[in-house]
Every structure is written in structure tokens, then in C-alpha cells.
MIDOSE-1310 file (N, C-alpha, C; in nm, 2 decimals, decimal comma, always signed):
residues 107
xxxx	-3,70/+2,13/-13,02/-3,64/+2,26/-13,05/-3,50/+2,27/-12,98; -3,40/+2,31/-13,07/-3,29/+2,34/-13,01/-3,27/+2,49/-12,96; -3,18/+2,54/-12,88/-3,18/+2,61/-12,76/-3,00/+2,66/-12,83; -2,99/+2,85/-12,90/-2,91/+2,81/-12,98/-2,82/+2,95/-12,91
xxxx	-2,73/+2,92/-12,82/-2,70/+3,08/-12,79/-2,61/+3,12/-12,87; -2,61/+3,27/-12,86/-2,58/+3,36/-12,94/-2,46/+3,44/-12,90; -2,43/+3,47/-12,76/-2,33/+3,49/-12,72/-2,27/+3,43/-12,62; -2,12/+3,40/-12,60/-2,10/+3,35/-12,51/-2,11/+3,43/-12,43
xxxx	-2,08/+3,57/-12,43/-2,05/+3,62/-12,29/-2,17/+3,67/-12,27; -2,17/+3,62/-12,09/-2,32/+3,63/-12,03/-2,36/+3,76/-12,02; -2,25/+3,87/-11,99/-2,23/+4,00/-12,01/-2,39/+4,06/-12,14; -2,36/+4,01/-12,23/-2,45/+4,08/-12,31/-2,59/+4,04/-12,31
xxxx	-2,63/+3,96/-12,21/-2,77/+3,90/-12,19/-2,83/+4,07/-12,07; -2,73/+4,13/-12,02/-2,76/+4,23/-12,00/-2,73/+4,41/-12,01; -2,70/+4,39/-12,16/-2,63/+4,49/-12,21/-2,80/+4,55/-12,26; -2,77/+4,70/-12,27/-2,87/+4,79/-12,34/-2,83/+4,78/-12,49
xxxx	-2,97/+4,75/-12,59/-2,95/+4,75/-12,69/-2,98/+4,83/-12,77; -3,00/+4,87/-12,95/-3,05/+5,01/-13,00/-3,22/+4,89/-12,96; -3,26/+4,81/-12,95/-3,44/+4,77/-12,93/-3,45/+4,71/-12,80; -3,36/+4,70/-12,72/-3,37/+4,64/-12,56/-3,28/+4,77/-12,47
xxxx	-3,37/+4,87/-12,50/-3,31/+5,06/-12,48/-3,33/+5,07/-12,33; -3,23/+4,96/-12,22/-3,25/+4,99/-12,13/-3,23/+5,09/-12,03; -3,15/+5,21/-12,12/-3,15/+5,33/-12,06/-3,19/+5,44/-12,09; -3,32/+5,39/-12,18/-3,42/+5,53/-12,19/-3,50/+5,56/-12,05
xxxx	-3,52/+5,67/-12,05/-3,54/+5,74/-11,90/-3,68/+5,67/-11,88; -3,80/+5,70/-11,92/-3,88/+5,63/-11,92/-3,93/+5,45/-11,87; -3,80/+5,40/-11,94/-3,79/+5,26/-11,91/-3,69/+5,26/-11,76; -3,63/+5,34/-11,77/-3,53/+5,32/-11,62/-3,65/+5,39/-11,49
xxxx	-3,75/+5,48/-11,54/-3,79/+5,51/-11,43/-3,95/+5,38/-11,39; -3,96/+5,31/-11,47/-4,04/+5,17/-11,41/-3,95/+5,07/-11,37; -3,85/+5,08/-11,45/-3,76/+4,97/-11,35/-3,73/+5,05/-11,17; -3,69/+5,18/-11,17/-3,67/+5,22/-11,04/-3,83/+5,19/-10,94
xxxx	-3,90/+5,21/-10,96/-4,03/+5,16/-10,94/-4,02/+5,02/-10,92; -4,00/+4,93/-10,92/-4,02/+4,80/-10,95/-3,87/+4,81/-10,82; -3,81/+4,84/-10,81/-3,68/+4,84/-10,72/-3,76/+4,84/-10,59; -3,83/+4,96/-10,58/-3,90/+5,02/-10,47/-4,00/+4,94/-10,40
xxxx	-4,07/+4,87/-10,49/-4,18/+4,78/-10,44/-4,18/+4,67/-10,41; -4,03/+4,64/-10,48/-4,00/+4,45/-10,46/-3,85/+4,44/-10,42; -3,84/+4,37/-10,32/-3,72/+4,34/-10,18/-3,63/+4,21/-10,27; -3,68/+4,12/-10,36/-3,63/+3,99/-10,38/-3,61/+4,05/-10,54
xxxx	-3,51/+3,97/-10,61/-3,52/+3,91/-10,74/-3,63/+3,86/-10,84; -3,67/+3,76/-10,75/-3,81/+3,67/-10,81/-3,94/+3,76/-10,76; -3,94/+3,87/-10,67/-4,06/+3,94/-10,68/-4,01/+4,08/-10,74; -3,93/+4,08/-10,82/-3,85/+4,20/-10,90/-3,89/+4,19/-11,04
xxxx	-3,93/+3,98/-11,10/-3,90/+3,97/-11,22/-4,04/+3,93/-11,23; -4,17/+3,92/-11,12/-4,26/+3,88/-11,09/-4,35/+4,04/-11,11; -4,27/+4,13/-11,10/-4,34/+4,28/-11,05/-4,27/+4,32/-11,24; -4,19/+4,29/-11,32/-4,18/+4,30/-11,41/-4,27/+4,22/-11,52
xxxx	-4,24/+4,12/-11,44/-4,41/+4,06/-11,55/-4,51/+4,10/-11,58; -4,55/+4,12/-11,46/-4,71/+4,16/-11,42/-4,73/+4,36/-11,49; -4,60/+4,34/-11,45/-4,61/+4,54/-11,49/-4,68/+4,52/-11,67; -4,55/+4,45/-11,78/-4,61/+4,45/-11,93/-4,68/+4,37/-11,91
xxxx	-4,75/+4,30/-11,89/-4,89/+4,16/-11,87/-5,02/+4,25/-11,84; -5,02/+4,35/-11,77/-5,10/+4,42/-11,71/-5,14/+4,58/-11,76; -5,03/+4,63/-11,81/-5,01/+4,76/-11,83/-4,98/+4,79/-11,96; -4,96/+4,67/-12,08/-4,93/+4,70/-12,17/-5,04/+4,65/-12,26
xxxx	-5,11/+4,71/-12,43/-5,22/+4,60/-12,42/-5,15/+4,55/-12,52; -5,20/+4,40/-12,61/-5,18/+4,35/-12,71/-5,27/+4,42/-12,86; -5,16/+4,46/-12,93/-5,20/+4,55/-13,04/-5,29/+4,49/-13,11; -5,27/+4,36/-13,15/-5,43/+4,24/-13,21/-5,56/+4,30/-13,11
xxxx	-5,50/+4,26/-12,98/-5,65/+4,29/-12,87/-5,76/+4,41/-12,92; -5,62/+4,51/-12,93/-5,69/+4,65/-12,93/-5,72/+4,72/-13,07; -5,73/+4,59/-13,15/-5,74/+4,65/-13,33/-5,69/+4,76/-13,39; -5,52/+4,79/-13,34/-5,42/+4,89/-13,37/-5,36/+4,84/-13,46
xxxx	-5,33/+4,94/-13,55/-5,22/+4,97/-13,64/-5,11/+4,97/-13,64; -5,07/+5,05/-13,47/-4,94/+5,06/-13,43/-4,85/+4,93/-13,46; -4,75/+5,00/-13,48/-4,64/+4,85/-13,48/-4,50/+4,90/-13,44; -4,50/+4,85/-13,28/-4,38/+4,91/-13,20/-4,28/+4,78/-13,15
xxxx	-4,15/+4,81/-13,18/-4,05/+4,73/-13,18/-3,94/+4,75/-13,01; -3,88/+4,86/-13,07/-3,81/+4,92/-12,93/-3,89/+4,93/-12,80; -3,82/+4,88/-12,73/-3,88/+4,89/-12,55/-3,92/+5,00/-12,49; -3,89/+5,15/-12,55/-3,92/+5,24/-12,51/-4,07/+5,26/-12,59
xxxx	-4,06/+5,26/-12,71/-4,18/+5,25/-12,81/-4,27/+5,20/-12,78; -4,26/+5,05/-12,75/-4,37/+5,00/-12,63/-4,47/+5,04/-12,51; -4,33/+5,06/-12,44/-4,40/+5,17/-12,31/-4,46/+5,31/-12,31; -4,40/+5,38/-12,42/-4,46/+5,50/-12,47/-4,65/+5,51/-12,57
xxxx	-4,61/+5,40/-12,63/-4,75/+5,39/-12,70/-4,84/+5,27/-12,63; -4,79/+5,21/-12,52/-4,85/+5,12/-12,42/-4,94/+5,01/-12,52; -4,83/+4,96/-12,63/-4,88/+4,86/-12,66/-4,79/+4,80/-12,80; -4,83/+4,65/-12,83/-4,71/+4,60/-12,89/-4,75/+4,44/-12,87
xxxx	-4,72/+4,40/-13,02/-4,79/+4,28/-13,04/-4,64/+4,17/-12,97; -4,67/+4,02/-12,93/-4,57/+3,96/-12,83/-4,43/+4,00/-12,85; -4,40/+4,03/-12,97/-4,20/+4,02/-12,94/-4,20/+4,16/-12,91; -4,27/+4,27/-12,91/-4,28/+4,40/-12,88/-4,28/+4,46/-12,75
xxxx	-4,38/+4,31/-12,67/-4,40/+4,32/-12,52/-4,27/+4,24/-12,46; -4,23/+4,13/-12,55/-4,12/+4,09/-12,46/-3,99/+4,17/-12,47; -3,99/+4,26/-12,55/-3,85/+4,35/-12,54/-3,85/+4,42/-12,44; -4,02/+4,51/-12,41/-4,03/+4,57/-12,28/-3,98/+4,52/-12,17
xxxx	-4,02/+4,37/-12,14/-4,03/+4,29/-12,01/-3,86/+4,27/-12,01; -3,76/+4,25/-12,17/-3,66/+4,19/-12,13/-3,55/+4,34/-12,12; -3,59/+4,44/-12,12/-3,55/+4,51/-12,11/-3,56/+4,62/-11,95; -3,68/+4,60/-11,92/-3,68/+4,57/-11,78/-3,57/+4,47/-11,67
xxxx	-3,65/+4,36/-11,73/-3,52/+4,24/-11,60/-3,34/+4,30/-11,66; -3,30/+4,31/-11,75/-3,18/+4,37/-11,79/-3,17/+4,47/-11,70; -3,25/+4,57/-11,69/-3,19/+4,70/-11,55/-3,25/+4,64/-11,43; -3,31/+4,56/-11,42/-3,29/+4,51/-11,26/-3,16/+4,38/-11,25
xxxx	-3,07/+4,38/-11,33/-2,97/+4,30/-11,31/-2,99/+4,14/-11,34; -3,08/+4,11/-11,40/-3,16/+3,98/-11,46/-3,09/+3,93/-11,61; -3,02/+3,85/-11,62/-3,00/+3,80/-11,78/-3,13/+3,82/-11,84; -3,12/+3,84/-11,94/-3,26/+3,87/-12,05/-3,21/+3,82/-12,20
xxxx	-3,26/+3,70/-12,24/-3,23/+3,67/-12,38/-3,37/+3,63/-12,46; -3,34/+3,60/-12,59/-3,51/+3,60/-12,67/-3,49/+3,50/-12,73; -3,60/+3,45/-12,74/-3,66/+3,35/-12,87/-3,72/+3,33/-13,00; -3,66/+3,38/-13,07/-3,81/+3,39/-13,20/-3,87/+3,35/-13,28
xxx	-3,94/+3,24/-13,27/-4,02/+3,20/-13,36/-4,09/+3,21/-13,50; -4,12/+3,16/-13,57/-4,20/+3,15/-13,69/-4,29/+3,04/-13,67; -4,42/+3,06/-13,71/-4,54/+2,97/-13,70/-4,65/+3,01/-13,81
């Protein structure tokens, strides 16, 4: 697999996007949370994992219909099949100051 970036400037690995909506209130107020409970980066991005890993279900798991894209959409309907949950998670480390970029596959 080649490894193909998309932008050079590292700048936009942490920009809010219209589906990585890291300044919906909602999403800023679990990121402020995750500020509060974790002292380090690695237990920042570890408290962000665990938060969608934990807190979010997988829409297959839960035999839903729903089909949520945007990071707030995610968190609002607490659920979202993998690139749905990784927007959350990358939209997260983005407001805790984390580069955040995607991968997307076809299989």
C-alpha cells in the first residue's frame, strides 16, 4: 500500500471540516472533557479512542439503518459504521491539537 498525502501543509491535518466539524459545540464539549481528565497527549489521544471505541456503537452491531457521516452526526445519534466513527475520533484529536488524517479503503 502506498501512503498518498493529500496536503502538504500539515496545517490542514488539523483544520475543521464541513464532516471533521470540529467546532460543533457538542464535539468541542467532549473534547473539553478529555482536556480535563487527561494531563499528556498520548493519554489525550488514548481518552479519545477509548471515548468512540466505547461510547459509540457500530451501526452493523446494532442492526440500524442510520447512516451518519459528519462527526457531530456521529455523536449525536451515537453511532456510525467505521469511517463514521473515525471522523468522530479524528475530529476529536484535531481539537485536542493532534494531526488527524484518513485512509480509505475499498475491499
Amino acid at each position: 500500500m502506498e501512503l498518498i498525502v493529500e496536503q502538504a501543509d500539515s496545517n490542514s491535518y488539523l483544520a475543521s471540516t464541513e464532516i471533521i466539524d470540529v467546532q460543533d459545540p457538542a464535539v468541542q464539549a467532549i473534547i473539553a472533557d478529555i482536556r480535563t481528565r487527561a494531563d499528556s497527549d498520548v493519554a489525550r489521544a488514548q481518552a479519545a479512542f477509548e471515548y468512540v471505541r466505547d461510547q459509540i456503537q457500530h451501526s452493523f452491531d446494532v442492526d440500524s439503518d442510520v447512516v451518519t457521516i459528519r462527526a457531530s452526526d456521529v455523536l449525536g445519534q451515537r453511532e456510525g459504521i467505521c469511517f463514521a466513527k473515525a471522523h468522530l475520533l479524528g475530529a476529536l484529536l484535531r481539537g485536542l491539537g493532534m494531526a488527524a488524517g484518513f485512509c480509505y479503503g475499498r475491499t
